[in-house]
C-alpha positions in Angstrom: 47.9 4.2 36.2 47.0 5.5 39.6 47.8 3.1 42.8 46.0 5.3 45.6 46.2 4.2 49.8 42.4 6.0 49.3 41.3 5.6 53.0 41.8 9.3 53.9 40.2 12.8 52.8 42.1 15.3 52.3 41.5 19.0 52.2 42.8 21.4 50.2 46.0 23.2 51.5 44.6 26.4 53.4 46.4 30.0 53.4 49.5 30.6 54.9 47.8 32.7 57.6 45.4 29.7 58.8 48.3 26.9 58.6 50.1 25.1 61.7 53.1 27.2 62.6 54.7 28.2 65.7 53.5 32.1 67.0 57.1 33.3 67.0 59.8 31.0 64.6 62.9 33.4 63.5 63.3 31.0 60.6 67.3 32.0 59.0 67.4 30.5 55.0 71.2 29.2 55.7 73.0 26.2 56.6 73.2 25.1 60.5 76.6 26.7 61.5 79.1 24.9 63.8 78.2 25.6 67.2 80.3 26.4 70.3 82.4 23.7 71.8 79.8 23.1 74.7 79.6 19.8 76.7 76.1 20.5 77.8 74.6 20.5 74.2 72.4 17.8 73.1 71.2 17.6 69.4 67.7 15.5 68.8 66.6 14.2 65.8 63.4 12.8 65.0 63.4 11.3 61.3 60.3 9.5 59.6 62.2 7.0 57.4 60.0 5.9 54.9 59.1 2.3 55.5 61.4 0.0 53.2 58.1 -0.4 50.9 59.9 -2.4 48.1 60.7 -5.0 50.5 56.9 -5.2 52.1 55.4 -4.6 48.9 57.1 -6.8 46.7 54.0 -9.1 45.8 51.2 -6.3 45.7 50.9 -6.5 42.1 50.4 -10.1 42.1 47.9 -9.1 44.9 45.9 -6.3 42.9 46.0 -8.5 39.9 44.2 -11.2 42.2 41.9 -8.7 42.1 41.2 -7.5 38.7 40.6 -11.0 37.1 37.8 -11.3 39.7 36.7 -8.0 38.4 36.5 -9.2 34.9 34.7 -12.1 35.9 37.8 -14.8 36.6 38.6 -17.5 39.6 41.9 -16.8 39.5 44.3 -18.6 41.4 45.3 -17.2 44.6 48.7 -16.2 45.5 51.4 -18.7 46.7 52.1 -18.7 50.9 55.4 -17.3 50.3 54.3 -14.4 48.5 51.3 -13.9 50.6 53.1 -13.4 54.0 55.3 -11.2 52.0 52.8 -8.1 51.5 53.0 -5.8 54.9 49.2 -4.7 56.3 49.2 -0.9 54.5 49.5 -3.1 50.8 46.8 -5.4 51.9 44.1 -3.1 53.6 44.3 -1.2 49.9 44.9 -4.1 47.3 41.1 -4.5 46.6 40.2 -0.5 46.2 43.2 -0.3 44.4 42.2 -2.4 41.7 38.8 -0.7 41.6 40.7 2.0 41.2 42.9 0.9 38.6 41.0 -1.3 36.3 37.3 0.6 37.0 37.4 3.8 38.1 40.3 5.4 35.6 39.0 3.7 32.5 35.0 4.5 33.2 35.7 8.3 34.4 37.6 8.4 30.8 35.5 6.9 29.0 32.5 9.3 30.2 34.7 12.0 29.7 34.9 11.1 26.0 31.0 11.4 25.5 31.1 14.5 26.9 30.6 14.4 30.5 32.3 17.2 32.6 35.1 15.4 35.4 32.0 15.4 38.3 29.5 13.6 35.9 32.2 11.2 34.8 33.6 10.6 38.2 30.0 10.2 39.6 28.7 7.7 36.6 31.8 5.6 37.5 31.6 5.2 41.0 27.3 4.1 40.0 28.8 1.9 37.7 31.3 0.5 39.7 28.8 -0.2 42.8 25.8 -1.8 40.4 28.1 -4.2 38.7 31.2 -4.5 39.7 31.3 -5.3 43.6 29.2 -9.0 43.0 32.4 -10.3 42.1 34.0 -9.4 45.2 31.2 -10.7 47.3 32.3 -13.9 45.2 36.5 -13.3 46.1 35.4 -13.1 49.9 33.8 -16.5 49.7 36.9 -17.9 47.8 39.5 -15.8 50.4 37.4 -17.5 53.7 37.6 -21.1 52.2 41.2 -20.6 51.8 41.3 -19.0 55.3 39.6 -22.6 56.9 42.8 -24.1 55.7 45.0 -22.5 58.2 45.0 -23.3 61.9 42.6 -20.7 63.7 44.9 -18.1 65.3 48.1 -18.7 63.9 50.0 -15.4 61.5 48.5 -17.0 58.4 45.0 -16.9 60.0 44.9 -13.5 60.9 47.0 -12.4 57.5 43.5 -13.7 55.6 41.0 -12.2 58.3 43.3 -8.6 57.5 42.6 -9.3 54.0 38.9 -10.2 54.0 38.2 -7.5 56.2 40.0 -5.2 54.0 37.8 -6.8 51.2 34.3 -6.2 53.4 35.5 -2.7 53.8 35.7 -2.1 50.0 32.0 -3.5 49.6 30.6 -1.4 52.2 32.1 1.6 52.2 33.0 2.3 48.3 32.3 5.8 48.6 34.6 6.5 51.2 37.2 4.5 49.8 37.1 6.4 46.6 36.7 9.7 47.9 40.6 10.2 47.6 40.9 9.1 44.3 38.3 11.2 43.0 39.9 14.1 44.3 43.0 13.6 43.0 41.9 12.4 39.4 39.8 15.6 39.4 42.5 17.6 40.3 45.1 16.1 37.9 42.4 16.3 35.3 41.5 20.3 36.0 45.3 21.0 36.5 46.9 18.8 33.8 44.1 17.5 31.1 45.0 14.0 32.7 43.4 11.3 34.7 46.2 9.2 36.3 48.2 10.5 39.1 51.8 8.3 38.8 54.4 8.3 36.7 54.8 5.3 34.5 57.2 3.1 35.3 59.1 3.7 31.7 60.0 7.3 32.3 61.6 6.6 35.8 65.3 5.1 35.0 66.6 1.8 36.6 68.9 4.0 38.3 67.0 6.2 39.5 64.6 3.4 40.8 67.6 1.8 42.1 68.2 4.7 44.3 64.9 5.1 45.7 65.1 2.0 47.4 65.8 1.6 51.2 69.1 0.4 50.7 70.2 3.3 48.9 68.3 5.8 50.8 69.6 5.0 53.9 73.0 5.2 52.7 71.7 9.2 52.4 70.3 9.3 55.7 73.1 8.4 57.4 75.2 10.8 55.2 73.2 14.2 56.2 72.5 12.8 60.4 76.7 12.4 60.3 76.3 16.0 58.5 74.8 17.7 61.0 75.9 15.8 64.1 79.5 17.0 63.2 78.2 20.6 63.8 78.1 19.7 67.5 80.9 17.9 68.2 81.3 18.1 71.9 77.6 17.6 72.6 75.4 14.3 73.2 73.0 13.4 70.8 70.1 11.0 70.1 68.0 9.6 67.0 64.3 9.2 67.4 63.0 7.3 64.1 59.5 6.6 62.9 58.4 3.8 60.0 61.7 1.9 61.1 60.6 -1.3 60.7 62.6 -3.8 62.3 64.2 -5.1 59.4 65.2 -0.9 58.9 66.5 -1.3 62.9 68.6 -3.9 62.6 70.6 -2.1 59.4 70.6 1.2 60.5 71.7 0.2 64.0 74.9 -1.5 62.6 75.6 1.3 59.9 75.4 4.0 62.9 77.4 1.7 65.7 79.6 4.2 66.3 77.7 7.1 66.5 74.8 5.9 68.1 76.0 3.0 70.0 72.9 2.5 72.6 69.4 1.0 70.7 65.7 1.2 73.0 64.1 -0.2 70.1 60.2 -2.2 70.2 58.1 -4.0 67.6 54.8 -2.1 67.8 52.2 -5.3 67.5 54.3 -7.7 70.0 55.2 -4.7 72.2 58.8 -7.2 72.7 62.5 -5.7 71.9 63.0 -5.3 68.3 64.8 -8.1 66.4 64.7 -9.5 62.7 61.9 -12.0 62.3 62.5 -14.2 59.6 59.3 -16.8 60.4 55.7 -14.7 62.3 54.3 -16.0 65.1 52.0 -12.8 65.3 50.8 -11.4 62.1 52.4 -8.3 61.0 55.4 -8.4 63.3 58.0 -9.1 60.4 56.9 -5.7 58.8 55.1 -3.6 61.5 56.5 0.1 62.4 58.7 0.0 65.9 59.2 3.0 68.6 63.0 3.3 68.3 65.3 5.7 69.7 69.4 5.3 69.4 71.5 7.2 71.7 75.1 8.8 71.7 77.5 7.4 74.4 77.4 10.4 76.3 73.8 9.3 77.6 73.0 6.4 79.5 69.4 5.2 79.9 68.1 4.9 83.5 64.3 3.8 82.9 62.1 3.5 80.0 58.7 2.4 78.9 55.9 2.2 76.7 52.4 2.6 75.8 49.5 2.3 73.2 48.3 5.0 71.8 44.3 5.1 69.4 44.9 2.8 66.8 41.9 3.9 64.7 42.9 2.9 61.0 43.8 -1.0 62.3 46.4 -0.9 59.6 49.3 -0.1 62.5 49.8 -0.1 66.1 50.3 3.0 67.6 52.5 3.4 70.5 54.8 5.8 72.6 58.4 5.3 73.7 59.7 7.8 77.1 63.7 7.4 78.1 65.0 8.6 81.0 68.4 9.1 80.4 71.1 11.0 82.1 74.0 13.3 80.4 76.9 11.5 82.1 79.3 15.1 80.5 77.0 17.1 82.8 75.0 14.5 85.4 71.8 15.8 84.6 69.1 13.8 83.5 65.9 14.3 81.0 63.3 12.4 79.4 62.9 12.0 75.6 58.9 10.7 74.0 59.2 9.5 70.5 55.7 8.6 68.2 54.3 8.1 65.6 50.2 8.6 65.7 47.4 7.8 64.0 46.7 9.2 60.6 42.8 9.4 61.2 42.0 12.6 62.3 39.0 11.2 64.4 41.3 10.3 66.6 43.1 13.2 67.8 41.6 14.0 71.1 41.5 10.7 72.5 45.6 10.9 70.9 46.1 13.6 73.4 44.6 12.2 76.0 46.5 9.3 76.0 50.3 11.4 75.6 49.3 13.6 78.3 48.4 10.8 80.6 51.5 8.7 79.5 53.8 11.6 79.6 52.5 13.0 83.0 53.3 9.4 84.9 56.3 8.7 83.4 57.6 12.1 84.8 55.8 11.6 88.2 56.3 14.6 90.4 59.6 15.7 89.0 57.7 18.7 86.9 60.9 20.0 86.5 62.7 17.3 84.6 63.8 18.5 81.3 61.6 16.5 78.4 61.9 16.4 74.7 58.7 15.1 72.9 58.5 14.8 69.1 57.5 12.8 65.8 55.0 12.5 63.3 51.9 13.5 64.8 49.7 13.1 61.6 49.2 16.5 62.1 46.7 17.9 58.9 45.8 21.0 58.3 42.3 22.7 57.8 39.3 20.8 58.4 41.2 17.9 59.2 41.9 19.6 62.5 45.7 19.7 62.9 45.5 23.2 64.2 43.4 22.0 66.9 45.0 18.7 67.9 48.5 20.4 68.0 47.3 23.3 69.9 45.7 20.7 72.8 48.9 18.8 72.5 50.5 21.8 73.8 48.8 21.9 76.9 48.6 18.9 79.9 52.2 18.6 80.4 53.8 20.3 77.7 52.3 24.0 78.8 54.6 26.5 78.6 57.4 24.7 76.6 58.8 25.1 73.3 58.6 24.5 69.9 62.2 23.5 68.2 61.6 26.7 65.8 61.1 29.0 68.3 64.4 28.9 69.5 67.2 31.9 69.0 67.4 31.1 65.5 65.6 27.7 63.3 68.2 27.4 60.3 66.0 25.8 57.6 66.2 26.1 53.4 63.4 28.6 52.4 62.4 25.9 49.8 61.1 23.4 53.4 60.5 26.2 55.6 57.0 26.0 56.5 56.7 21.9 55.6 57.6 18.7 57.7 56.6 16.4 54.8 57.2 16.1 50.6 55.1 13.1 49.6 56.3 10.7 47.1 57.1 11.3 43.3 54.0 11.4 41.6 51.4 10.2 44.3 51.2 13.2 46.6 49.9 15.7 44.2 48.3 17.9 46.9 51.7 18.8 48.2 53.0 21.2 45.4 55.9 23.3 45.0 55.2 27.2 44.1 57.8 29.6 42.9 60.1 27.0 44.3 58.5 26.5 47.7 57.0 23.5 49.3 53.5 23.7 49.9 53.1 24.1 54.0 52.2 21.3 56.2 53.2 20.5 59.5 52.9 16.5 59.8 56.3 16.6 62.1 56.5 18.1 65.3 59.0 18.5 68.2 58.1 20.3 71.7 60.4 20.9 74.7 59.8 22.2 78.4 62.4 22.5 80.7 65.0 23.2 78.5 66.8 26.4 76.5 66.6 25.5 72.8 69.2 27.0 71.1 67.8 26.5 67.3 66.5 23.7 65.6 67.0 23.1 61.8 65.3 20.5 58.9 66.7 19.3 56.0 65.4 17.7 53.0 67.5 15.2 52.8 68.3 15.1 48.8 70.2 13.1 46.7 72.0 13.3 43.5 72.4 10.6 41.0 75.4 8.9 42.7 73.2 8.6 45.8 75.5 11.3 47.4 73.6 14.5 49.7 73.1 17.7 47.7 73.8 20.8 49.7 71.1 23.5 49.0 73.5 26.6 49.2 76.6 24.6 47.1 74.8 23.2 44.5 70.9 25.3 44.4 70.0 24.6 40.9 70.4 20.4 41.3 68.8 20.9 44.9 65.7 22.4 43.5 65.5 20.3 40.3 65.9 17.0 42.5 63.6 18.5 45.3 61.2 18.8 42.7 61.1 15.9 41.5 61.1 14.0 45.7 64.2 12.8 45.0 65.2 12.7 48.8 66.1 9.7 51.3 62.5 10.0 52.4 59.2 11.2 52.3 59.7 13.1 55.6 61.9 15.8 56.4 64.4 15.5 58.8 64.0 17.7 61.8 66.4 18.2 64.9 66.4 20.3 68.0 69.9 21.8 69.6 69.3 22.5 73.5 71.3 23.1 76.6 71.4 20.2 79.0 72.6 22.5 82.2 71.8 26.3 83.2 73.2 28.2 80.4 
């Protein structure tokens, strides 16, 4: 059955001509080559992990099942305290549309198809359906959900857990059709594309292995694998790690698997704005699971200053912040400033997005305009009437005017299979992201802009895995690379990106 995060609208993917691409991007379909044994390289990577989702999302069937018996007319028993504080926000802001979803929407838009309705009529009779007779029993859940919510001591983790929750609830009730707009789409599509409703795979054709390797444990192992990959094609230069969706559970492994390499951590947890540690008991709702700005640095750099800001939070599923590090190059003595991010997914807020970078961004720098900066992450960035092209084009302006994109360097090594994408979606849920003749559909969710600096190329990598959990190289092994491409089998449901620039004068 289909489990949909159904908040968002998406249109369909526009022309090449019309999608978010750099003017000039001398994009070379081979592997990053070993560059030149140059102290004043830096590589940057900027990587959106993939939240460990199996850990935060543990209880959500428990949660959606809460749900559906209430839907079927039940007072079911709500879930214990220990699996409650469990759930992270994104599982509990769509745990009540996704039982709509599962349990009304999928069976009445079949149903009408089988007395003859075309998808529209169907899709339209169930949503009717759904808000006439269905939605009293939530009104009857929230009643239950703010008793149980008087139990707790006003303010405290548990309090605010249950206000997320009945919020998320009120939200269902009074905006259905906004909630469901998604999940039409998609069930239409499947249905005009494949003779199908539902959108995932069930869980019976998707082995315990491979399920065993799709979880965080495993895919980090892979992460770590192609970052080591690549860094070793820059030996003799600095490097640093900007990651998005690390959660600080994801921090706190990752930091001691990449020790080594990356021995320097400016990590913060993104509701408490405090250094990022493991928290094992919440204070503050959502800080056990919530994303962090984290950047890891090679020894070569040192950090002189840092700091941090909010950015539009518009969703209220996550805070949105920015991370800028001063650091200094101590092989050459020259410094530069590197802005991680990770910003809101609602399109309504990409102005006021820019507004804030630019304004964060221009006082971090101060009056030295000609420090070198390196700004990147996943900017949310959609394309067509979403207004990606728009927001990245302003972003490019304030104080990033005149810089560069990483693919507009000399060369921007990249499969031809990712070339013109930042982002694959996960097996089965993404449908709008399709492969044709072998190619990822475009999108440009990632982004990484530079001033002050020469960028020698910049390459992206997919990240895939085989069924030992070991990287596949596209050029060695194509025909496994595409199959397991194809099927998202890859450490996450970004791409990898990274930058190669001179720190000195060339």
């Amino acid at each position: 059955m289909m489990l949909l995060a159904a908040a968002l609208t998406f249109t369909t993917l526009q022309p090449m001509e019309t999608f978010i691409h750099p003017e000039k991007c001398n994009s070379v379909d081979a592997p990053l080559p070993s560059m030149a044994d140059r102290d004043d390289y830096v590589i940057g990577f900027y990587y959106n992990i993939y939240l460990p989702v199996e850990r935060q999302n543990k209880c959500e069937p428990e949660l959606i099942e809460y749900f559906s018996k209430y839907l079927v007319g039940q007072t079911p028993e709500f879930l214990t305290p220990a699996q409650f504080k469990t759930i992270g926000r994104y599982a509990l802001s769509y745990a009540p549309i996704n039982a709509i979803i599962r349990d009304r929407l999928s069976p009445l838009t079949e149903q009408g198809l089988k007395e003859g309705k075309n998808i529209d009529e169907a899709l339209a009779d169930a949503q009717e359906q759904i808000q006439n007779n269905d939605l009293v029993s939530y009104r009857f859940a929230l009643e239950q959900l703010r008793l149980l919510r008087d139990e707790e001591v006003n303010g405290s983790a548990m309090y605010e857990r249950f206000t997320f929750l009945i919020n998320s609830v009120e939200d269902c009730i009074t905006n259905l059709s906004r909630l469901l707009s998604r999940a039409k789409s998609t069930m239409k599509l499947n249905y005009n594309e494949r003779g199908i409703i539902g959108d995932q795979n069930e869980p019976s054709t998707v082995t315990e292995e491979e399920q065993h390797l799709a979880r965080f444990d495993n895919r980090r192992k892979v992460m770590i694998q192609e970052i080591k990959n690549i860094r070793d094609k820059v030996l003799q230069g600095a490097s640093f790690l900007a990651l998005q969706e690390a959660t600080p559970d994801a921090v706190v492994e990752l930091k001691e698997d990449l020790k080594d390499a990356y021995p320097t951590w400016i990590s913060f947890n993104n509701i408490t704005g405090s250094p990022t540690e493991l928290v094992e008991e919440e204070e503050v709702f959502g800080e056990s699971s919530t994303f962090t700005s984290t950047l890891a640095l090679s020894p070569e750099l040192e950090v002189q200053r840092h700091a941090l800001a909010n950015l539009p939070s518009t969703s209220g599923i996550h805070q949105r912040r920015i991370l800028g590090v001063e650091v200094v190059n101590t092989k050459t003595g020259r410094k530069f400033a590197i802005f991680t991010t990770h910003t809101e997914h609602i399109p309504a807020s990409y102005h006021n997005t820019v507004i804030k970078v630019h304004e964060f961004v221009r006082d971090f720098i101060g009056e030295n305009h000609d420090l070198p900066i390196v700004f990147g992450g996943d900017l949310n960035a959609f394309e067509g009437a979403s207004g990606g092209e728009k927001f990245i084009q302003e972003m490019r302006e304030g104080p990033f005017a005149g810089g560069v994109d990483y693919r507009e360097g000399d060369q921007f090594f990249v499969h031809k299979s990712i070339a013109d994408s930042t982002y694959i979606g996960i097996e089965g849920v993404d449908s709008r992201y399709k492969f044709k003749d072998g190619i990822l559909a475009p999108n440009a969710l990632d982004h990484i802009l530079t001033k002050n600096v020469k960028v020698v190329c910049g390459t992206r990598s997919a990240v895939v895995y085989d069924q030992q959990g070991k990287v596949v190289d596209p050029y060695l092994q194509p025909e496994l690379y595409q199959e397991r491409l194809e099927r998202r089998k890859t450490a996450s449901d970004h791409l990898l990106n990274a930058v190669i620039f001179y720190n000195s004068e060339p």
